[in-house]
C-alpha positions as CSV (number, residue, x, y, z in Angstrom):
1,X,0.0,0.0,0.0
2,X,1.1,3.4,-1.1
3,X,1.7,6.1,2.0
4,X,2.4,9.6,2.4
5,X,4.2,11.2,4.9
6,X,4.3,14.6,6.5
7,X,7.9,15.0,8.0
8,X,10.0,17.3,10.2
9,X,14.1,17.6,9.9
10,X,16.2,19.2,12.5
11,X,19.4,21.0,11.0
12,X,21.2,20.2,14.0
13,X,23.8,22.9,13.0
14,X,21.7,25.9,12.9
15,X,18.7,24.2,14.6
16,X,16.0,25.5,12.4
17,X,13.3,23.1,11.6
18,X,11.8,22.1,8.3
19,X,8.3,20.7,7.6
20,X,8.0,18.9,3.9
21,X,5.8,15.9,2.5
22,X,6.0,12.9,0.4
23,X,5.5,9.8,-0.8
24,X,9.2,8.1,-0.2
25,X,10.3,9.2,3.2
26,X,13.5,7.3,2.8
27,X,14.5,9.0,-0.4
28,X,13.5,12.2,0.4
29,X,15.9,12.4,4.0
30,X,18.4,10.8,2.0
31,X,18.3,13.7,-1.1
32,X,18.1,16.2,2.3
33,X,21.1,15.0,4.0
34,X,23.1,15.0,0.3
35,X,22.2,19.1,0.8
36,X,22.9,19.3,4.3
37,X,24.6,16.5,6.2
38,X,23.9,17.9,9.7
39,X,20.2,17.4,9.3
40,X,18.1,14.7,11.4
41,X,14.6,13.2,10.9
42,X,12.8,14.4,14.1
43,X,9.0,14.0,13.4
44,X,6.8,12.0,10.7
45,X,3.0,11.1,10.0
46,X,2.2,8.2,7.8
47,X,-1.3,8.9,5.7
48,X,-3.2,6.5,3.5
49,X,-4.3,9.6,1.5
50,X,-2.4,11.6,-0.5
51,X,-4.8,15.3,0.0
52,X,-4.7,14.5,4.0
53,X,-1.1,14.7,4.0
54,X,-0.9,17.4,1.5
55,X,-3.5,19.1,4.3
56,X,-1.7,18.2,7.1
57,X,1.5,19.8,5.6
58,X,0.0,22.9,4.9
59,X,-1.7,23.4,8.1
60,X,1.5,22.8,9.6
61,X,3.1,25.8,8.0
62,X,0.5,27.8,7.6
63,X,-1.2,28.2,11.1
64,X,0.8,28.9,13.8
65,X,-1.7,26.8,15.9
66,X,-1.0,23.5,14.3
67,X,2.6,24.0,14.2
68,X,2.9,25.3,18.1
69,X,0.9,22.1,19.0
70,X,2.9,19.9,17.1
71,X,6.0,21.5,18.6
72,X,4.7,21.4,22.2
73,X,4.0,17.5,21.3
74,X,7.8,17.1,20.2
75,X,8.7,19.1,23.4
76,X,10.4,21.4,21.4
């Protein structure tokens, strides 16, 4: 079965956080930490559905809410 994932990287360097999505989690860490090797995996959500993921990424960086919950979850 086919997943998506919503996923957050820690550039442990500079400690900013990044929120992307995708459908090949493995891949897509791998082409990150080609661009920045100091970067870890912190957070991810597995979907069945491709527009969930797609909404759960954008409410992520969009609204402040979703992203301050998320980040209170991670204890962050």
């Amino acid at each position: 079965m086919l997943m998506f994932y919503v996923y957050v990287l820690n550039n442990k360097r500079t400690n900013r956080l990044y929120v992307g999505y995708t459908e090949n989690l493995k891949r897509r860490f791998n082409e990150h930490k080609e661009k920045e090797p100091d970067v870890e995996l912190i957070y991810y959500e597995a979907y069945s559905f491709k527009k969930h993921a797609q909404s759960r990424e954008r409410k992520l960086k969009l609204y402040g809410s979703a992203w301050r919950g998320l980040k209170k979850r991670l204890g962050l």
